[in-house]
C-alpha positions as CSV (number, residue, x, y, z in Angstrom):
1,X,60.9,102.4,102.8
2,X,63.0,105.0,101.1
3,X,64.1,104.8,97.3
4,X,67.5,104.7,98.6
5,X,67.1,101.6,100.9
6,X,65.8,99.6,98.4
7,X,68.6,100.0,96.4
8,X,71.1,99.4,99.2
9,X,69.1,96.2,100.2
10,X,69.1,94.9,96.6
11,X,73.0,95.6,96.1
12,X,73.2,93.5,99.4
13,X,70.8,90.6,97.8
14,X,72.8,90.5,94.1
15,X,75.8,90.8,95.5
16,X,77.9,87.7,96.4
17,X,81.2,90.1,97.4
18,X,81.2,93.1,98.7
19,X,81.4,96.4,96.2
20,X,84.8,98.2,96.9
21,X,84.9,101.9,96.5
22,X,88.0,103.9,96.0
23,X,88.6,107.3,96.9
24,X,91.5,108.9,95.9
25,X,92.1,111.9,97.3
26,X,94.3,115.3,96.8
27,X,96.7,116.3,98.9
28,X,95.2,117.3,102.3
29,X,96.7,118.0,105.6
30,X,95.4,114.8,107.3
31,X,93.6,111.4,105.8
32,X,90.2,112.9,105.1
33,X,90.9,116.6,104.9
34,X,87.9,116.5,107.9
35,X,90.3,118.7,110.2
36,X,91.7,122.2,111.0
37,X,89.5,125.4,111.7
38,X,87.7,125.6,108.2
39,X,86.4,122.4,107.4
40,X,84.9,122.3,103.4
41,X,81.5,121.1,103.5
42,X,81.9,118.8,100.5
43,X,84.2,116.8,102.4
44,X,81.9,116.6,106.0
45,X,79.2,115.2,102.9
46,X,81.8,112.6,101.4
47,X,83.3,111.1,104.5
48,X,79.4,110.8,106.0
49,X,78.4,109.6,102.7
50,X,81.0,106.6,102.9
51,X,80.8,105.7,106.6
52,X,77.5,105.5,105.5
53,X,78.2,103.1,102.8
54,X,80.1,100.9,104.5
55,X,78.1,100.4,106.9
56,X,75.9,99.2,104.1
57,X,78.4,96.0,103.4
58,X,80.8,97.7,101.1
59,X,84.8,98.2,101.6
60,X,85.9,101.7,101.5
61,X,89.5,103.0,101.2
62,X,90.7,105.8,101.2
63,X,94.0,107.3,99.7
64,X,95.1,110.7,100.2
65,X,98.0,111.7,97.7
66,X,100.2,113.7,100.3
67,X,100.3,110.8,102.4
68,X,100.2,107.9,100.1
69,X,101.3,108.5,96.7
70,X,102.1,104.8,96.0
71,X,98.4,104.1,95.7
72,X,98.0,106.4,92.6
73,X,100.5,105.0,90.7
74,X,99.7,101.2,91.8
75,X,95.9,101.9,89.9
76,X,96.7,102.3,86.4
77,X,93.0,104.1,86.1
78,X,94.1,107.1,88.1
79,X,97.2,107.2,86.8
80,X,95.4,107.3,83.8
81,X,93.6,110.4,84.9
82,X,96.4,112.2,86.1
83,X,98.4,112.2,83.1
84,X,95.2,113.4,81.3
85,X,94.2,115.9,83.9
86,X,96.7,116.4,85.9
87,X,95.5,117.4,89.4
88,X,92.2,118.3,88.0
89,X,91.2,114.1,88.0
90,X,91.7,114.5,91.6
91,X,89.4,113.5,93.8
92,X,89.0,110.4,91.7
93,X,86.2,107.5,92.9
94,X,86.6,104.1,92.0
95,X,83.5,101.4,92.2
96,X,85.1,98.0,92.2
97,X,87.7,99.5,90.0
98,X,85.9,101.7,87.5
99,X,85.8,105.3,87.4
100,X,82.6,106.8,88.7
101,X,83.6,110.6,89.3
102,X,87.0,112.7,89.1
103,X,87.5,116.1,89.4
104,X,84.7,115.6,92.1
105,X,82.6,114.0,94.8
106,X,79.8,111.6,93.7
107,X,76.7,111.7,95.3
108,X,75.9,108.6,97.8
109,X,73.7,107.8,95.1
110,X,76.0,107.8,92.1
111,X,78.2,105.5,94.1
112,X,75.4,102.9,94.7
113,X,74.2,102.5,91.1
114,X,77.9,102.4,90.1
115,X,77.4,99.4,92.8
116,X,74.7,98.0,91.5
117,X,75.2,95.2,88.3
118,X,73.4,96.7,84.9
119,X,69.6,95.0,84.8
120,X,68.7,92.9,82.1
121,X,65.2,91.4,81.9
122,X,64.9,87.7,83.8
123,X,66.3,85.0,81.5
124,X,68.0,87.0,78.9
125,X,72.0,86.3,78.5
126,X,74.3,88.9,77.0
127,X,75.5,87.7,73.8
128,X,78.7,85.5,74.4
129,X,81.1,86.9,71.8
130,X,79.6,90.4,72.3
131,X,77.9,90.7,69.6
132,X,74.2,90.4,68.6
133,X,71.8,87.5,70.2
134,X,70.1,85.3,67.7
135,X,66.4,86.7,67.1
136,X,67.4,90.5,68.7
137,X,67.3,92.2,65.4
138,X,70.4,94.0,66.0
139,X,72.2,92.4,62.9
């Protein structure tokens, strides 16, 4: 079994919702910019890469700014990014909210560990105010 399996069938296992990822696209002639005579190969790898994803469990949408400009100014991260980067932060990918890639395309596998909850060893709880655990040393 592949590296990349295992990883998909443990998001599956720790997750009790599906991950959402959010792609919000530049202006392109059609939702997923997959059309006309030249077709940019970044974007045949992108639109594979989240089919394949969701096929996986998780929710894709996907917001193209020509089309649907009141989706970039309902998320107040991409917002965010515009006023920063202007069209630069575009695309933009969102994993269940937070800000994986902009300005480009993640990989399939940057959008699964975005996916994935942060490991901690088996019985350890992160300190409760946020700061350092009694015993950890960190104080």
């Amino acid at each position: 079994m592949s590296d990349l399996k295992r990883v998909t069938l443990a998001l599956a296992a720790e997750a009790p919702e599906a991950v959402t990822v959010s792609v919000y696209d530049p202006a392109m002639c059609c939702s997923s910019g997959v059309c006309g005579p030249v077709v940019d190969p970044e974007l045949q790898r992108i639109s594979r890469d989240l089919r394949w994803i969701e096929a996986q469990g998780a929710r894709v949408e996907r917001f193209n700014l020509a089309q649907e400009p009141d989706a970039f100014v309902r998320s107040p991260r991409v917002t965010g990014l515009m006023q920063a980067f202007g069209d630069g932060a575009l695309p933009a990918v969102l994993v269940d909210g937070e800000v994986v890639a902009h300005g480009r395309y993640p990989s399939r596998e940057e959008i699964l560990a975005a996916g994935k909850p942060a490991a901690r060893p088996a019985g350890e709880e992160p300190p409760a105010s946020g700061g350092c655990a009694p015993g950890s040393g960190c104080c």
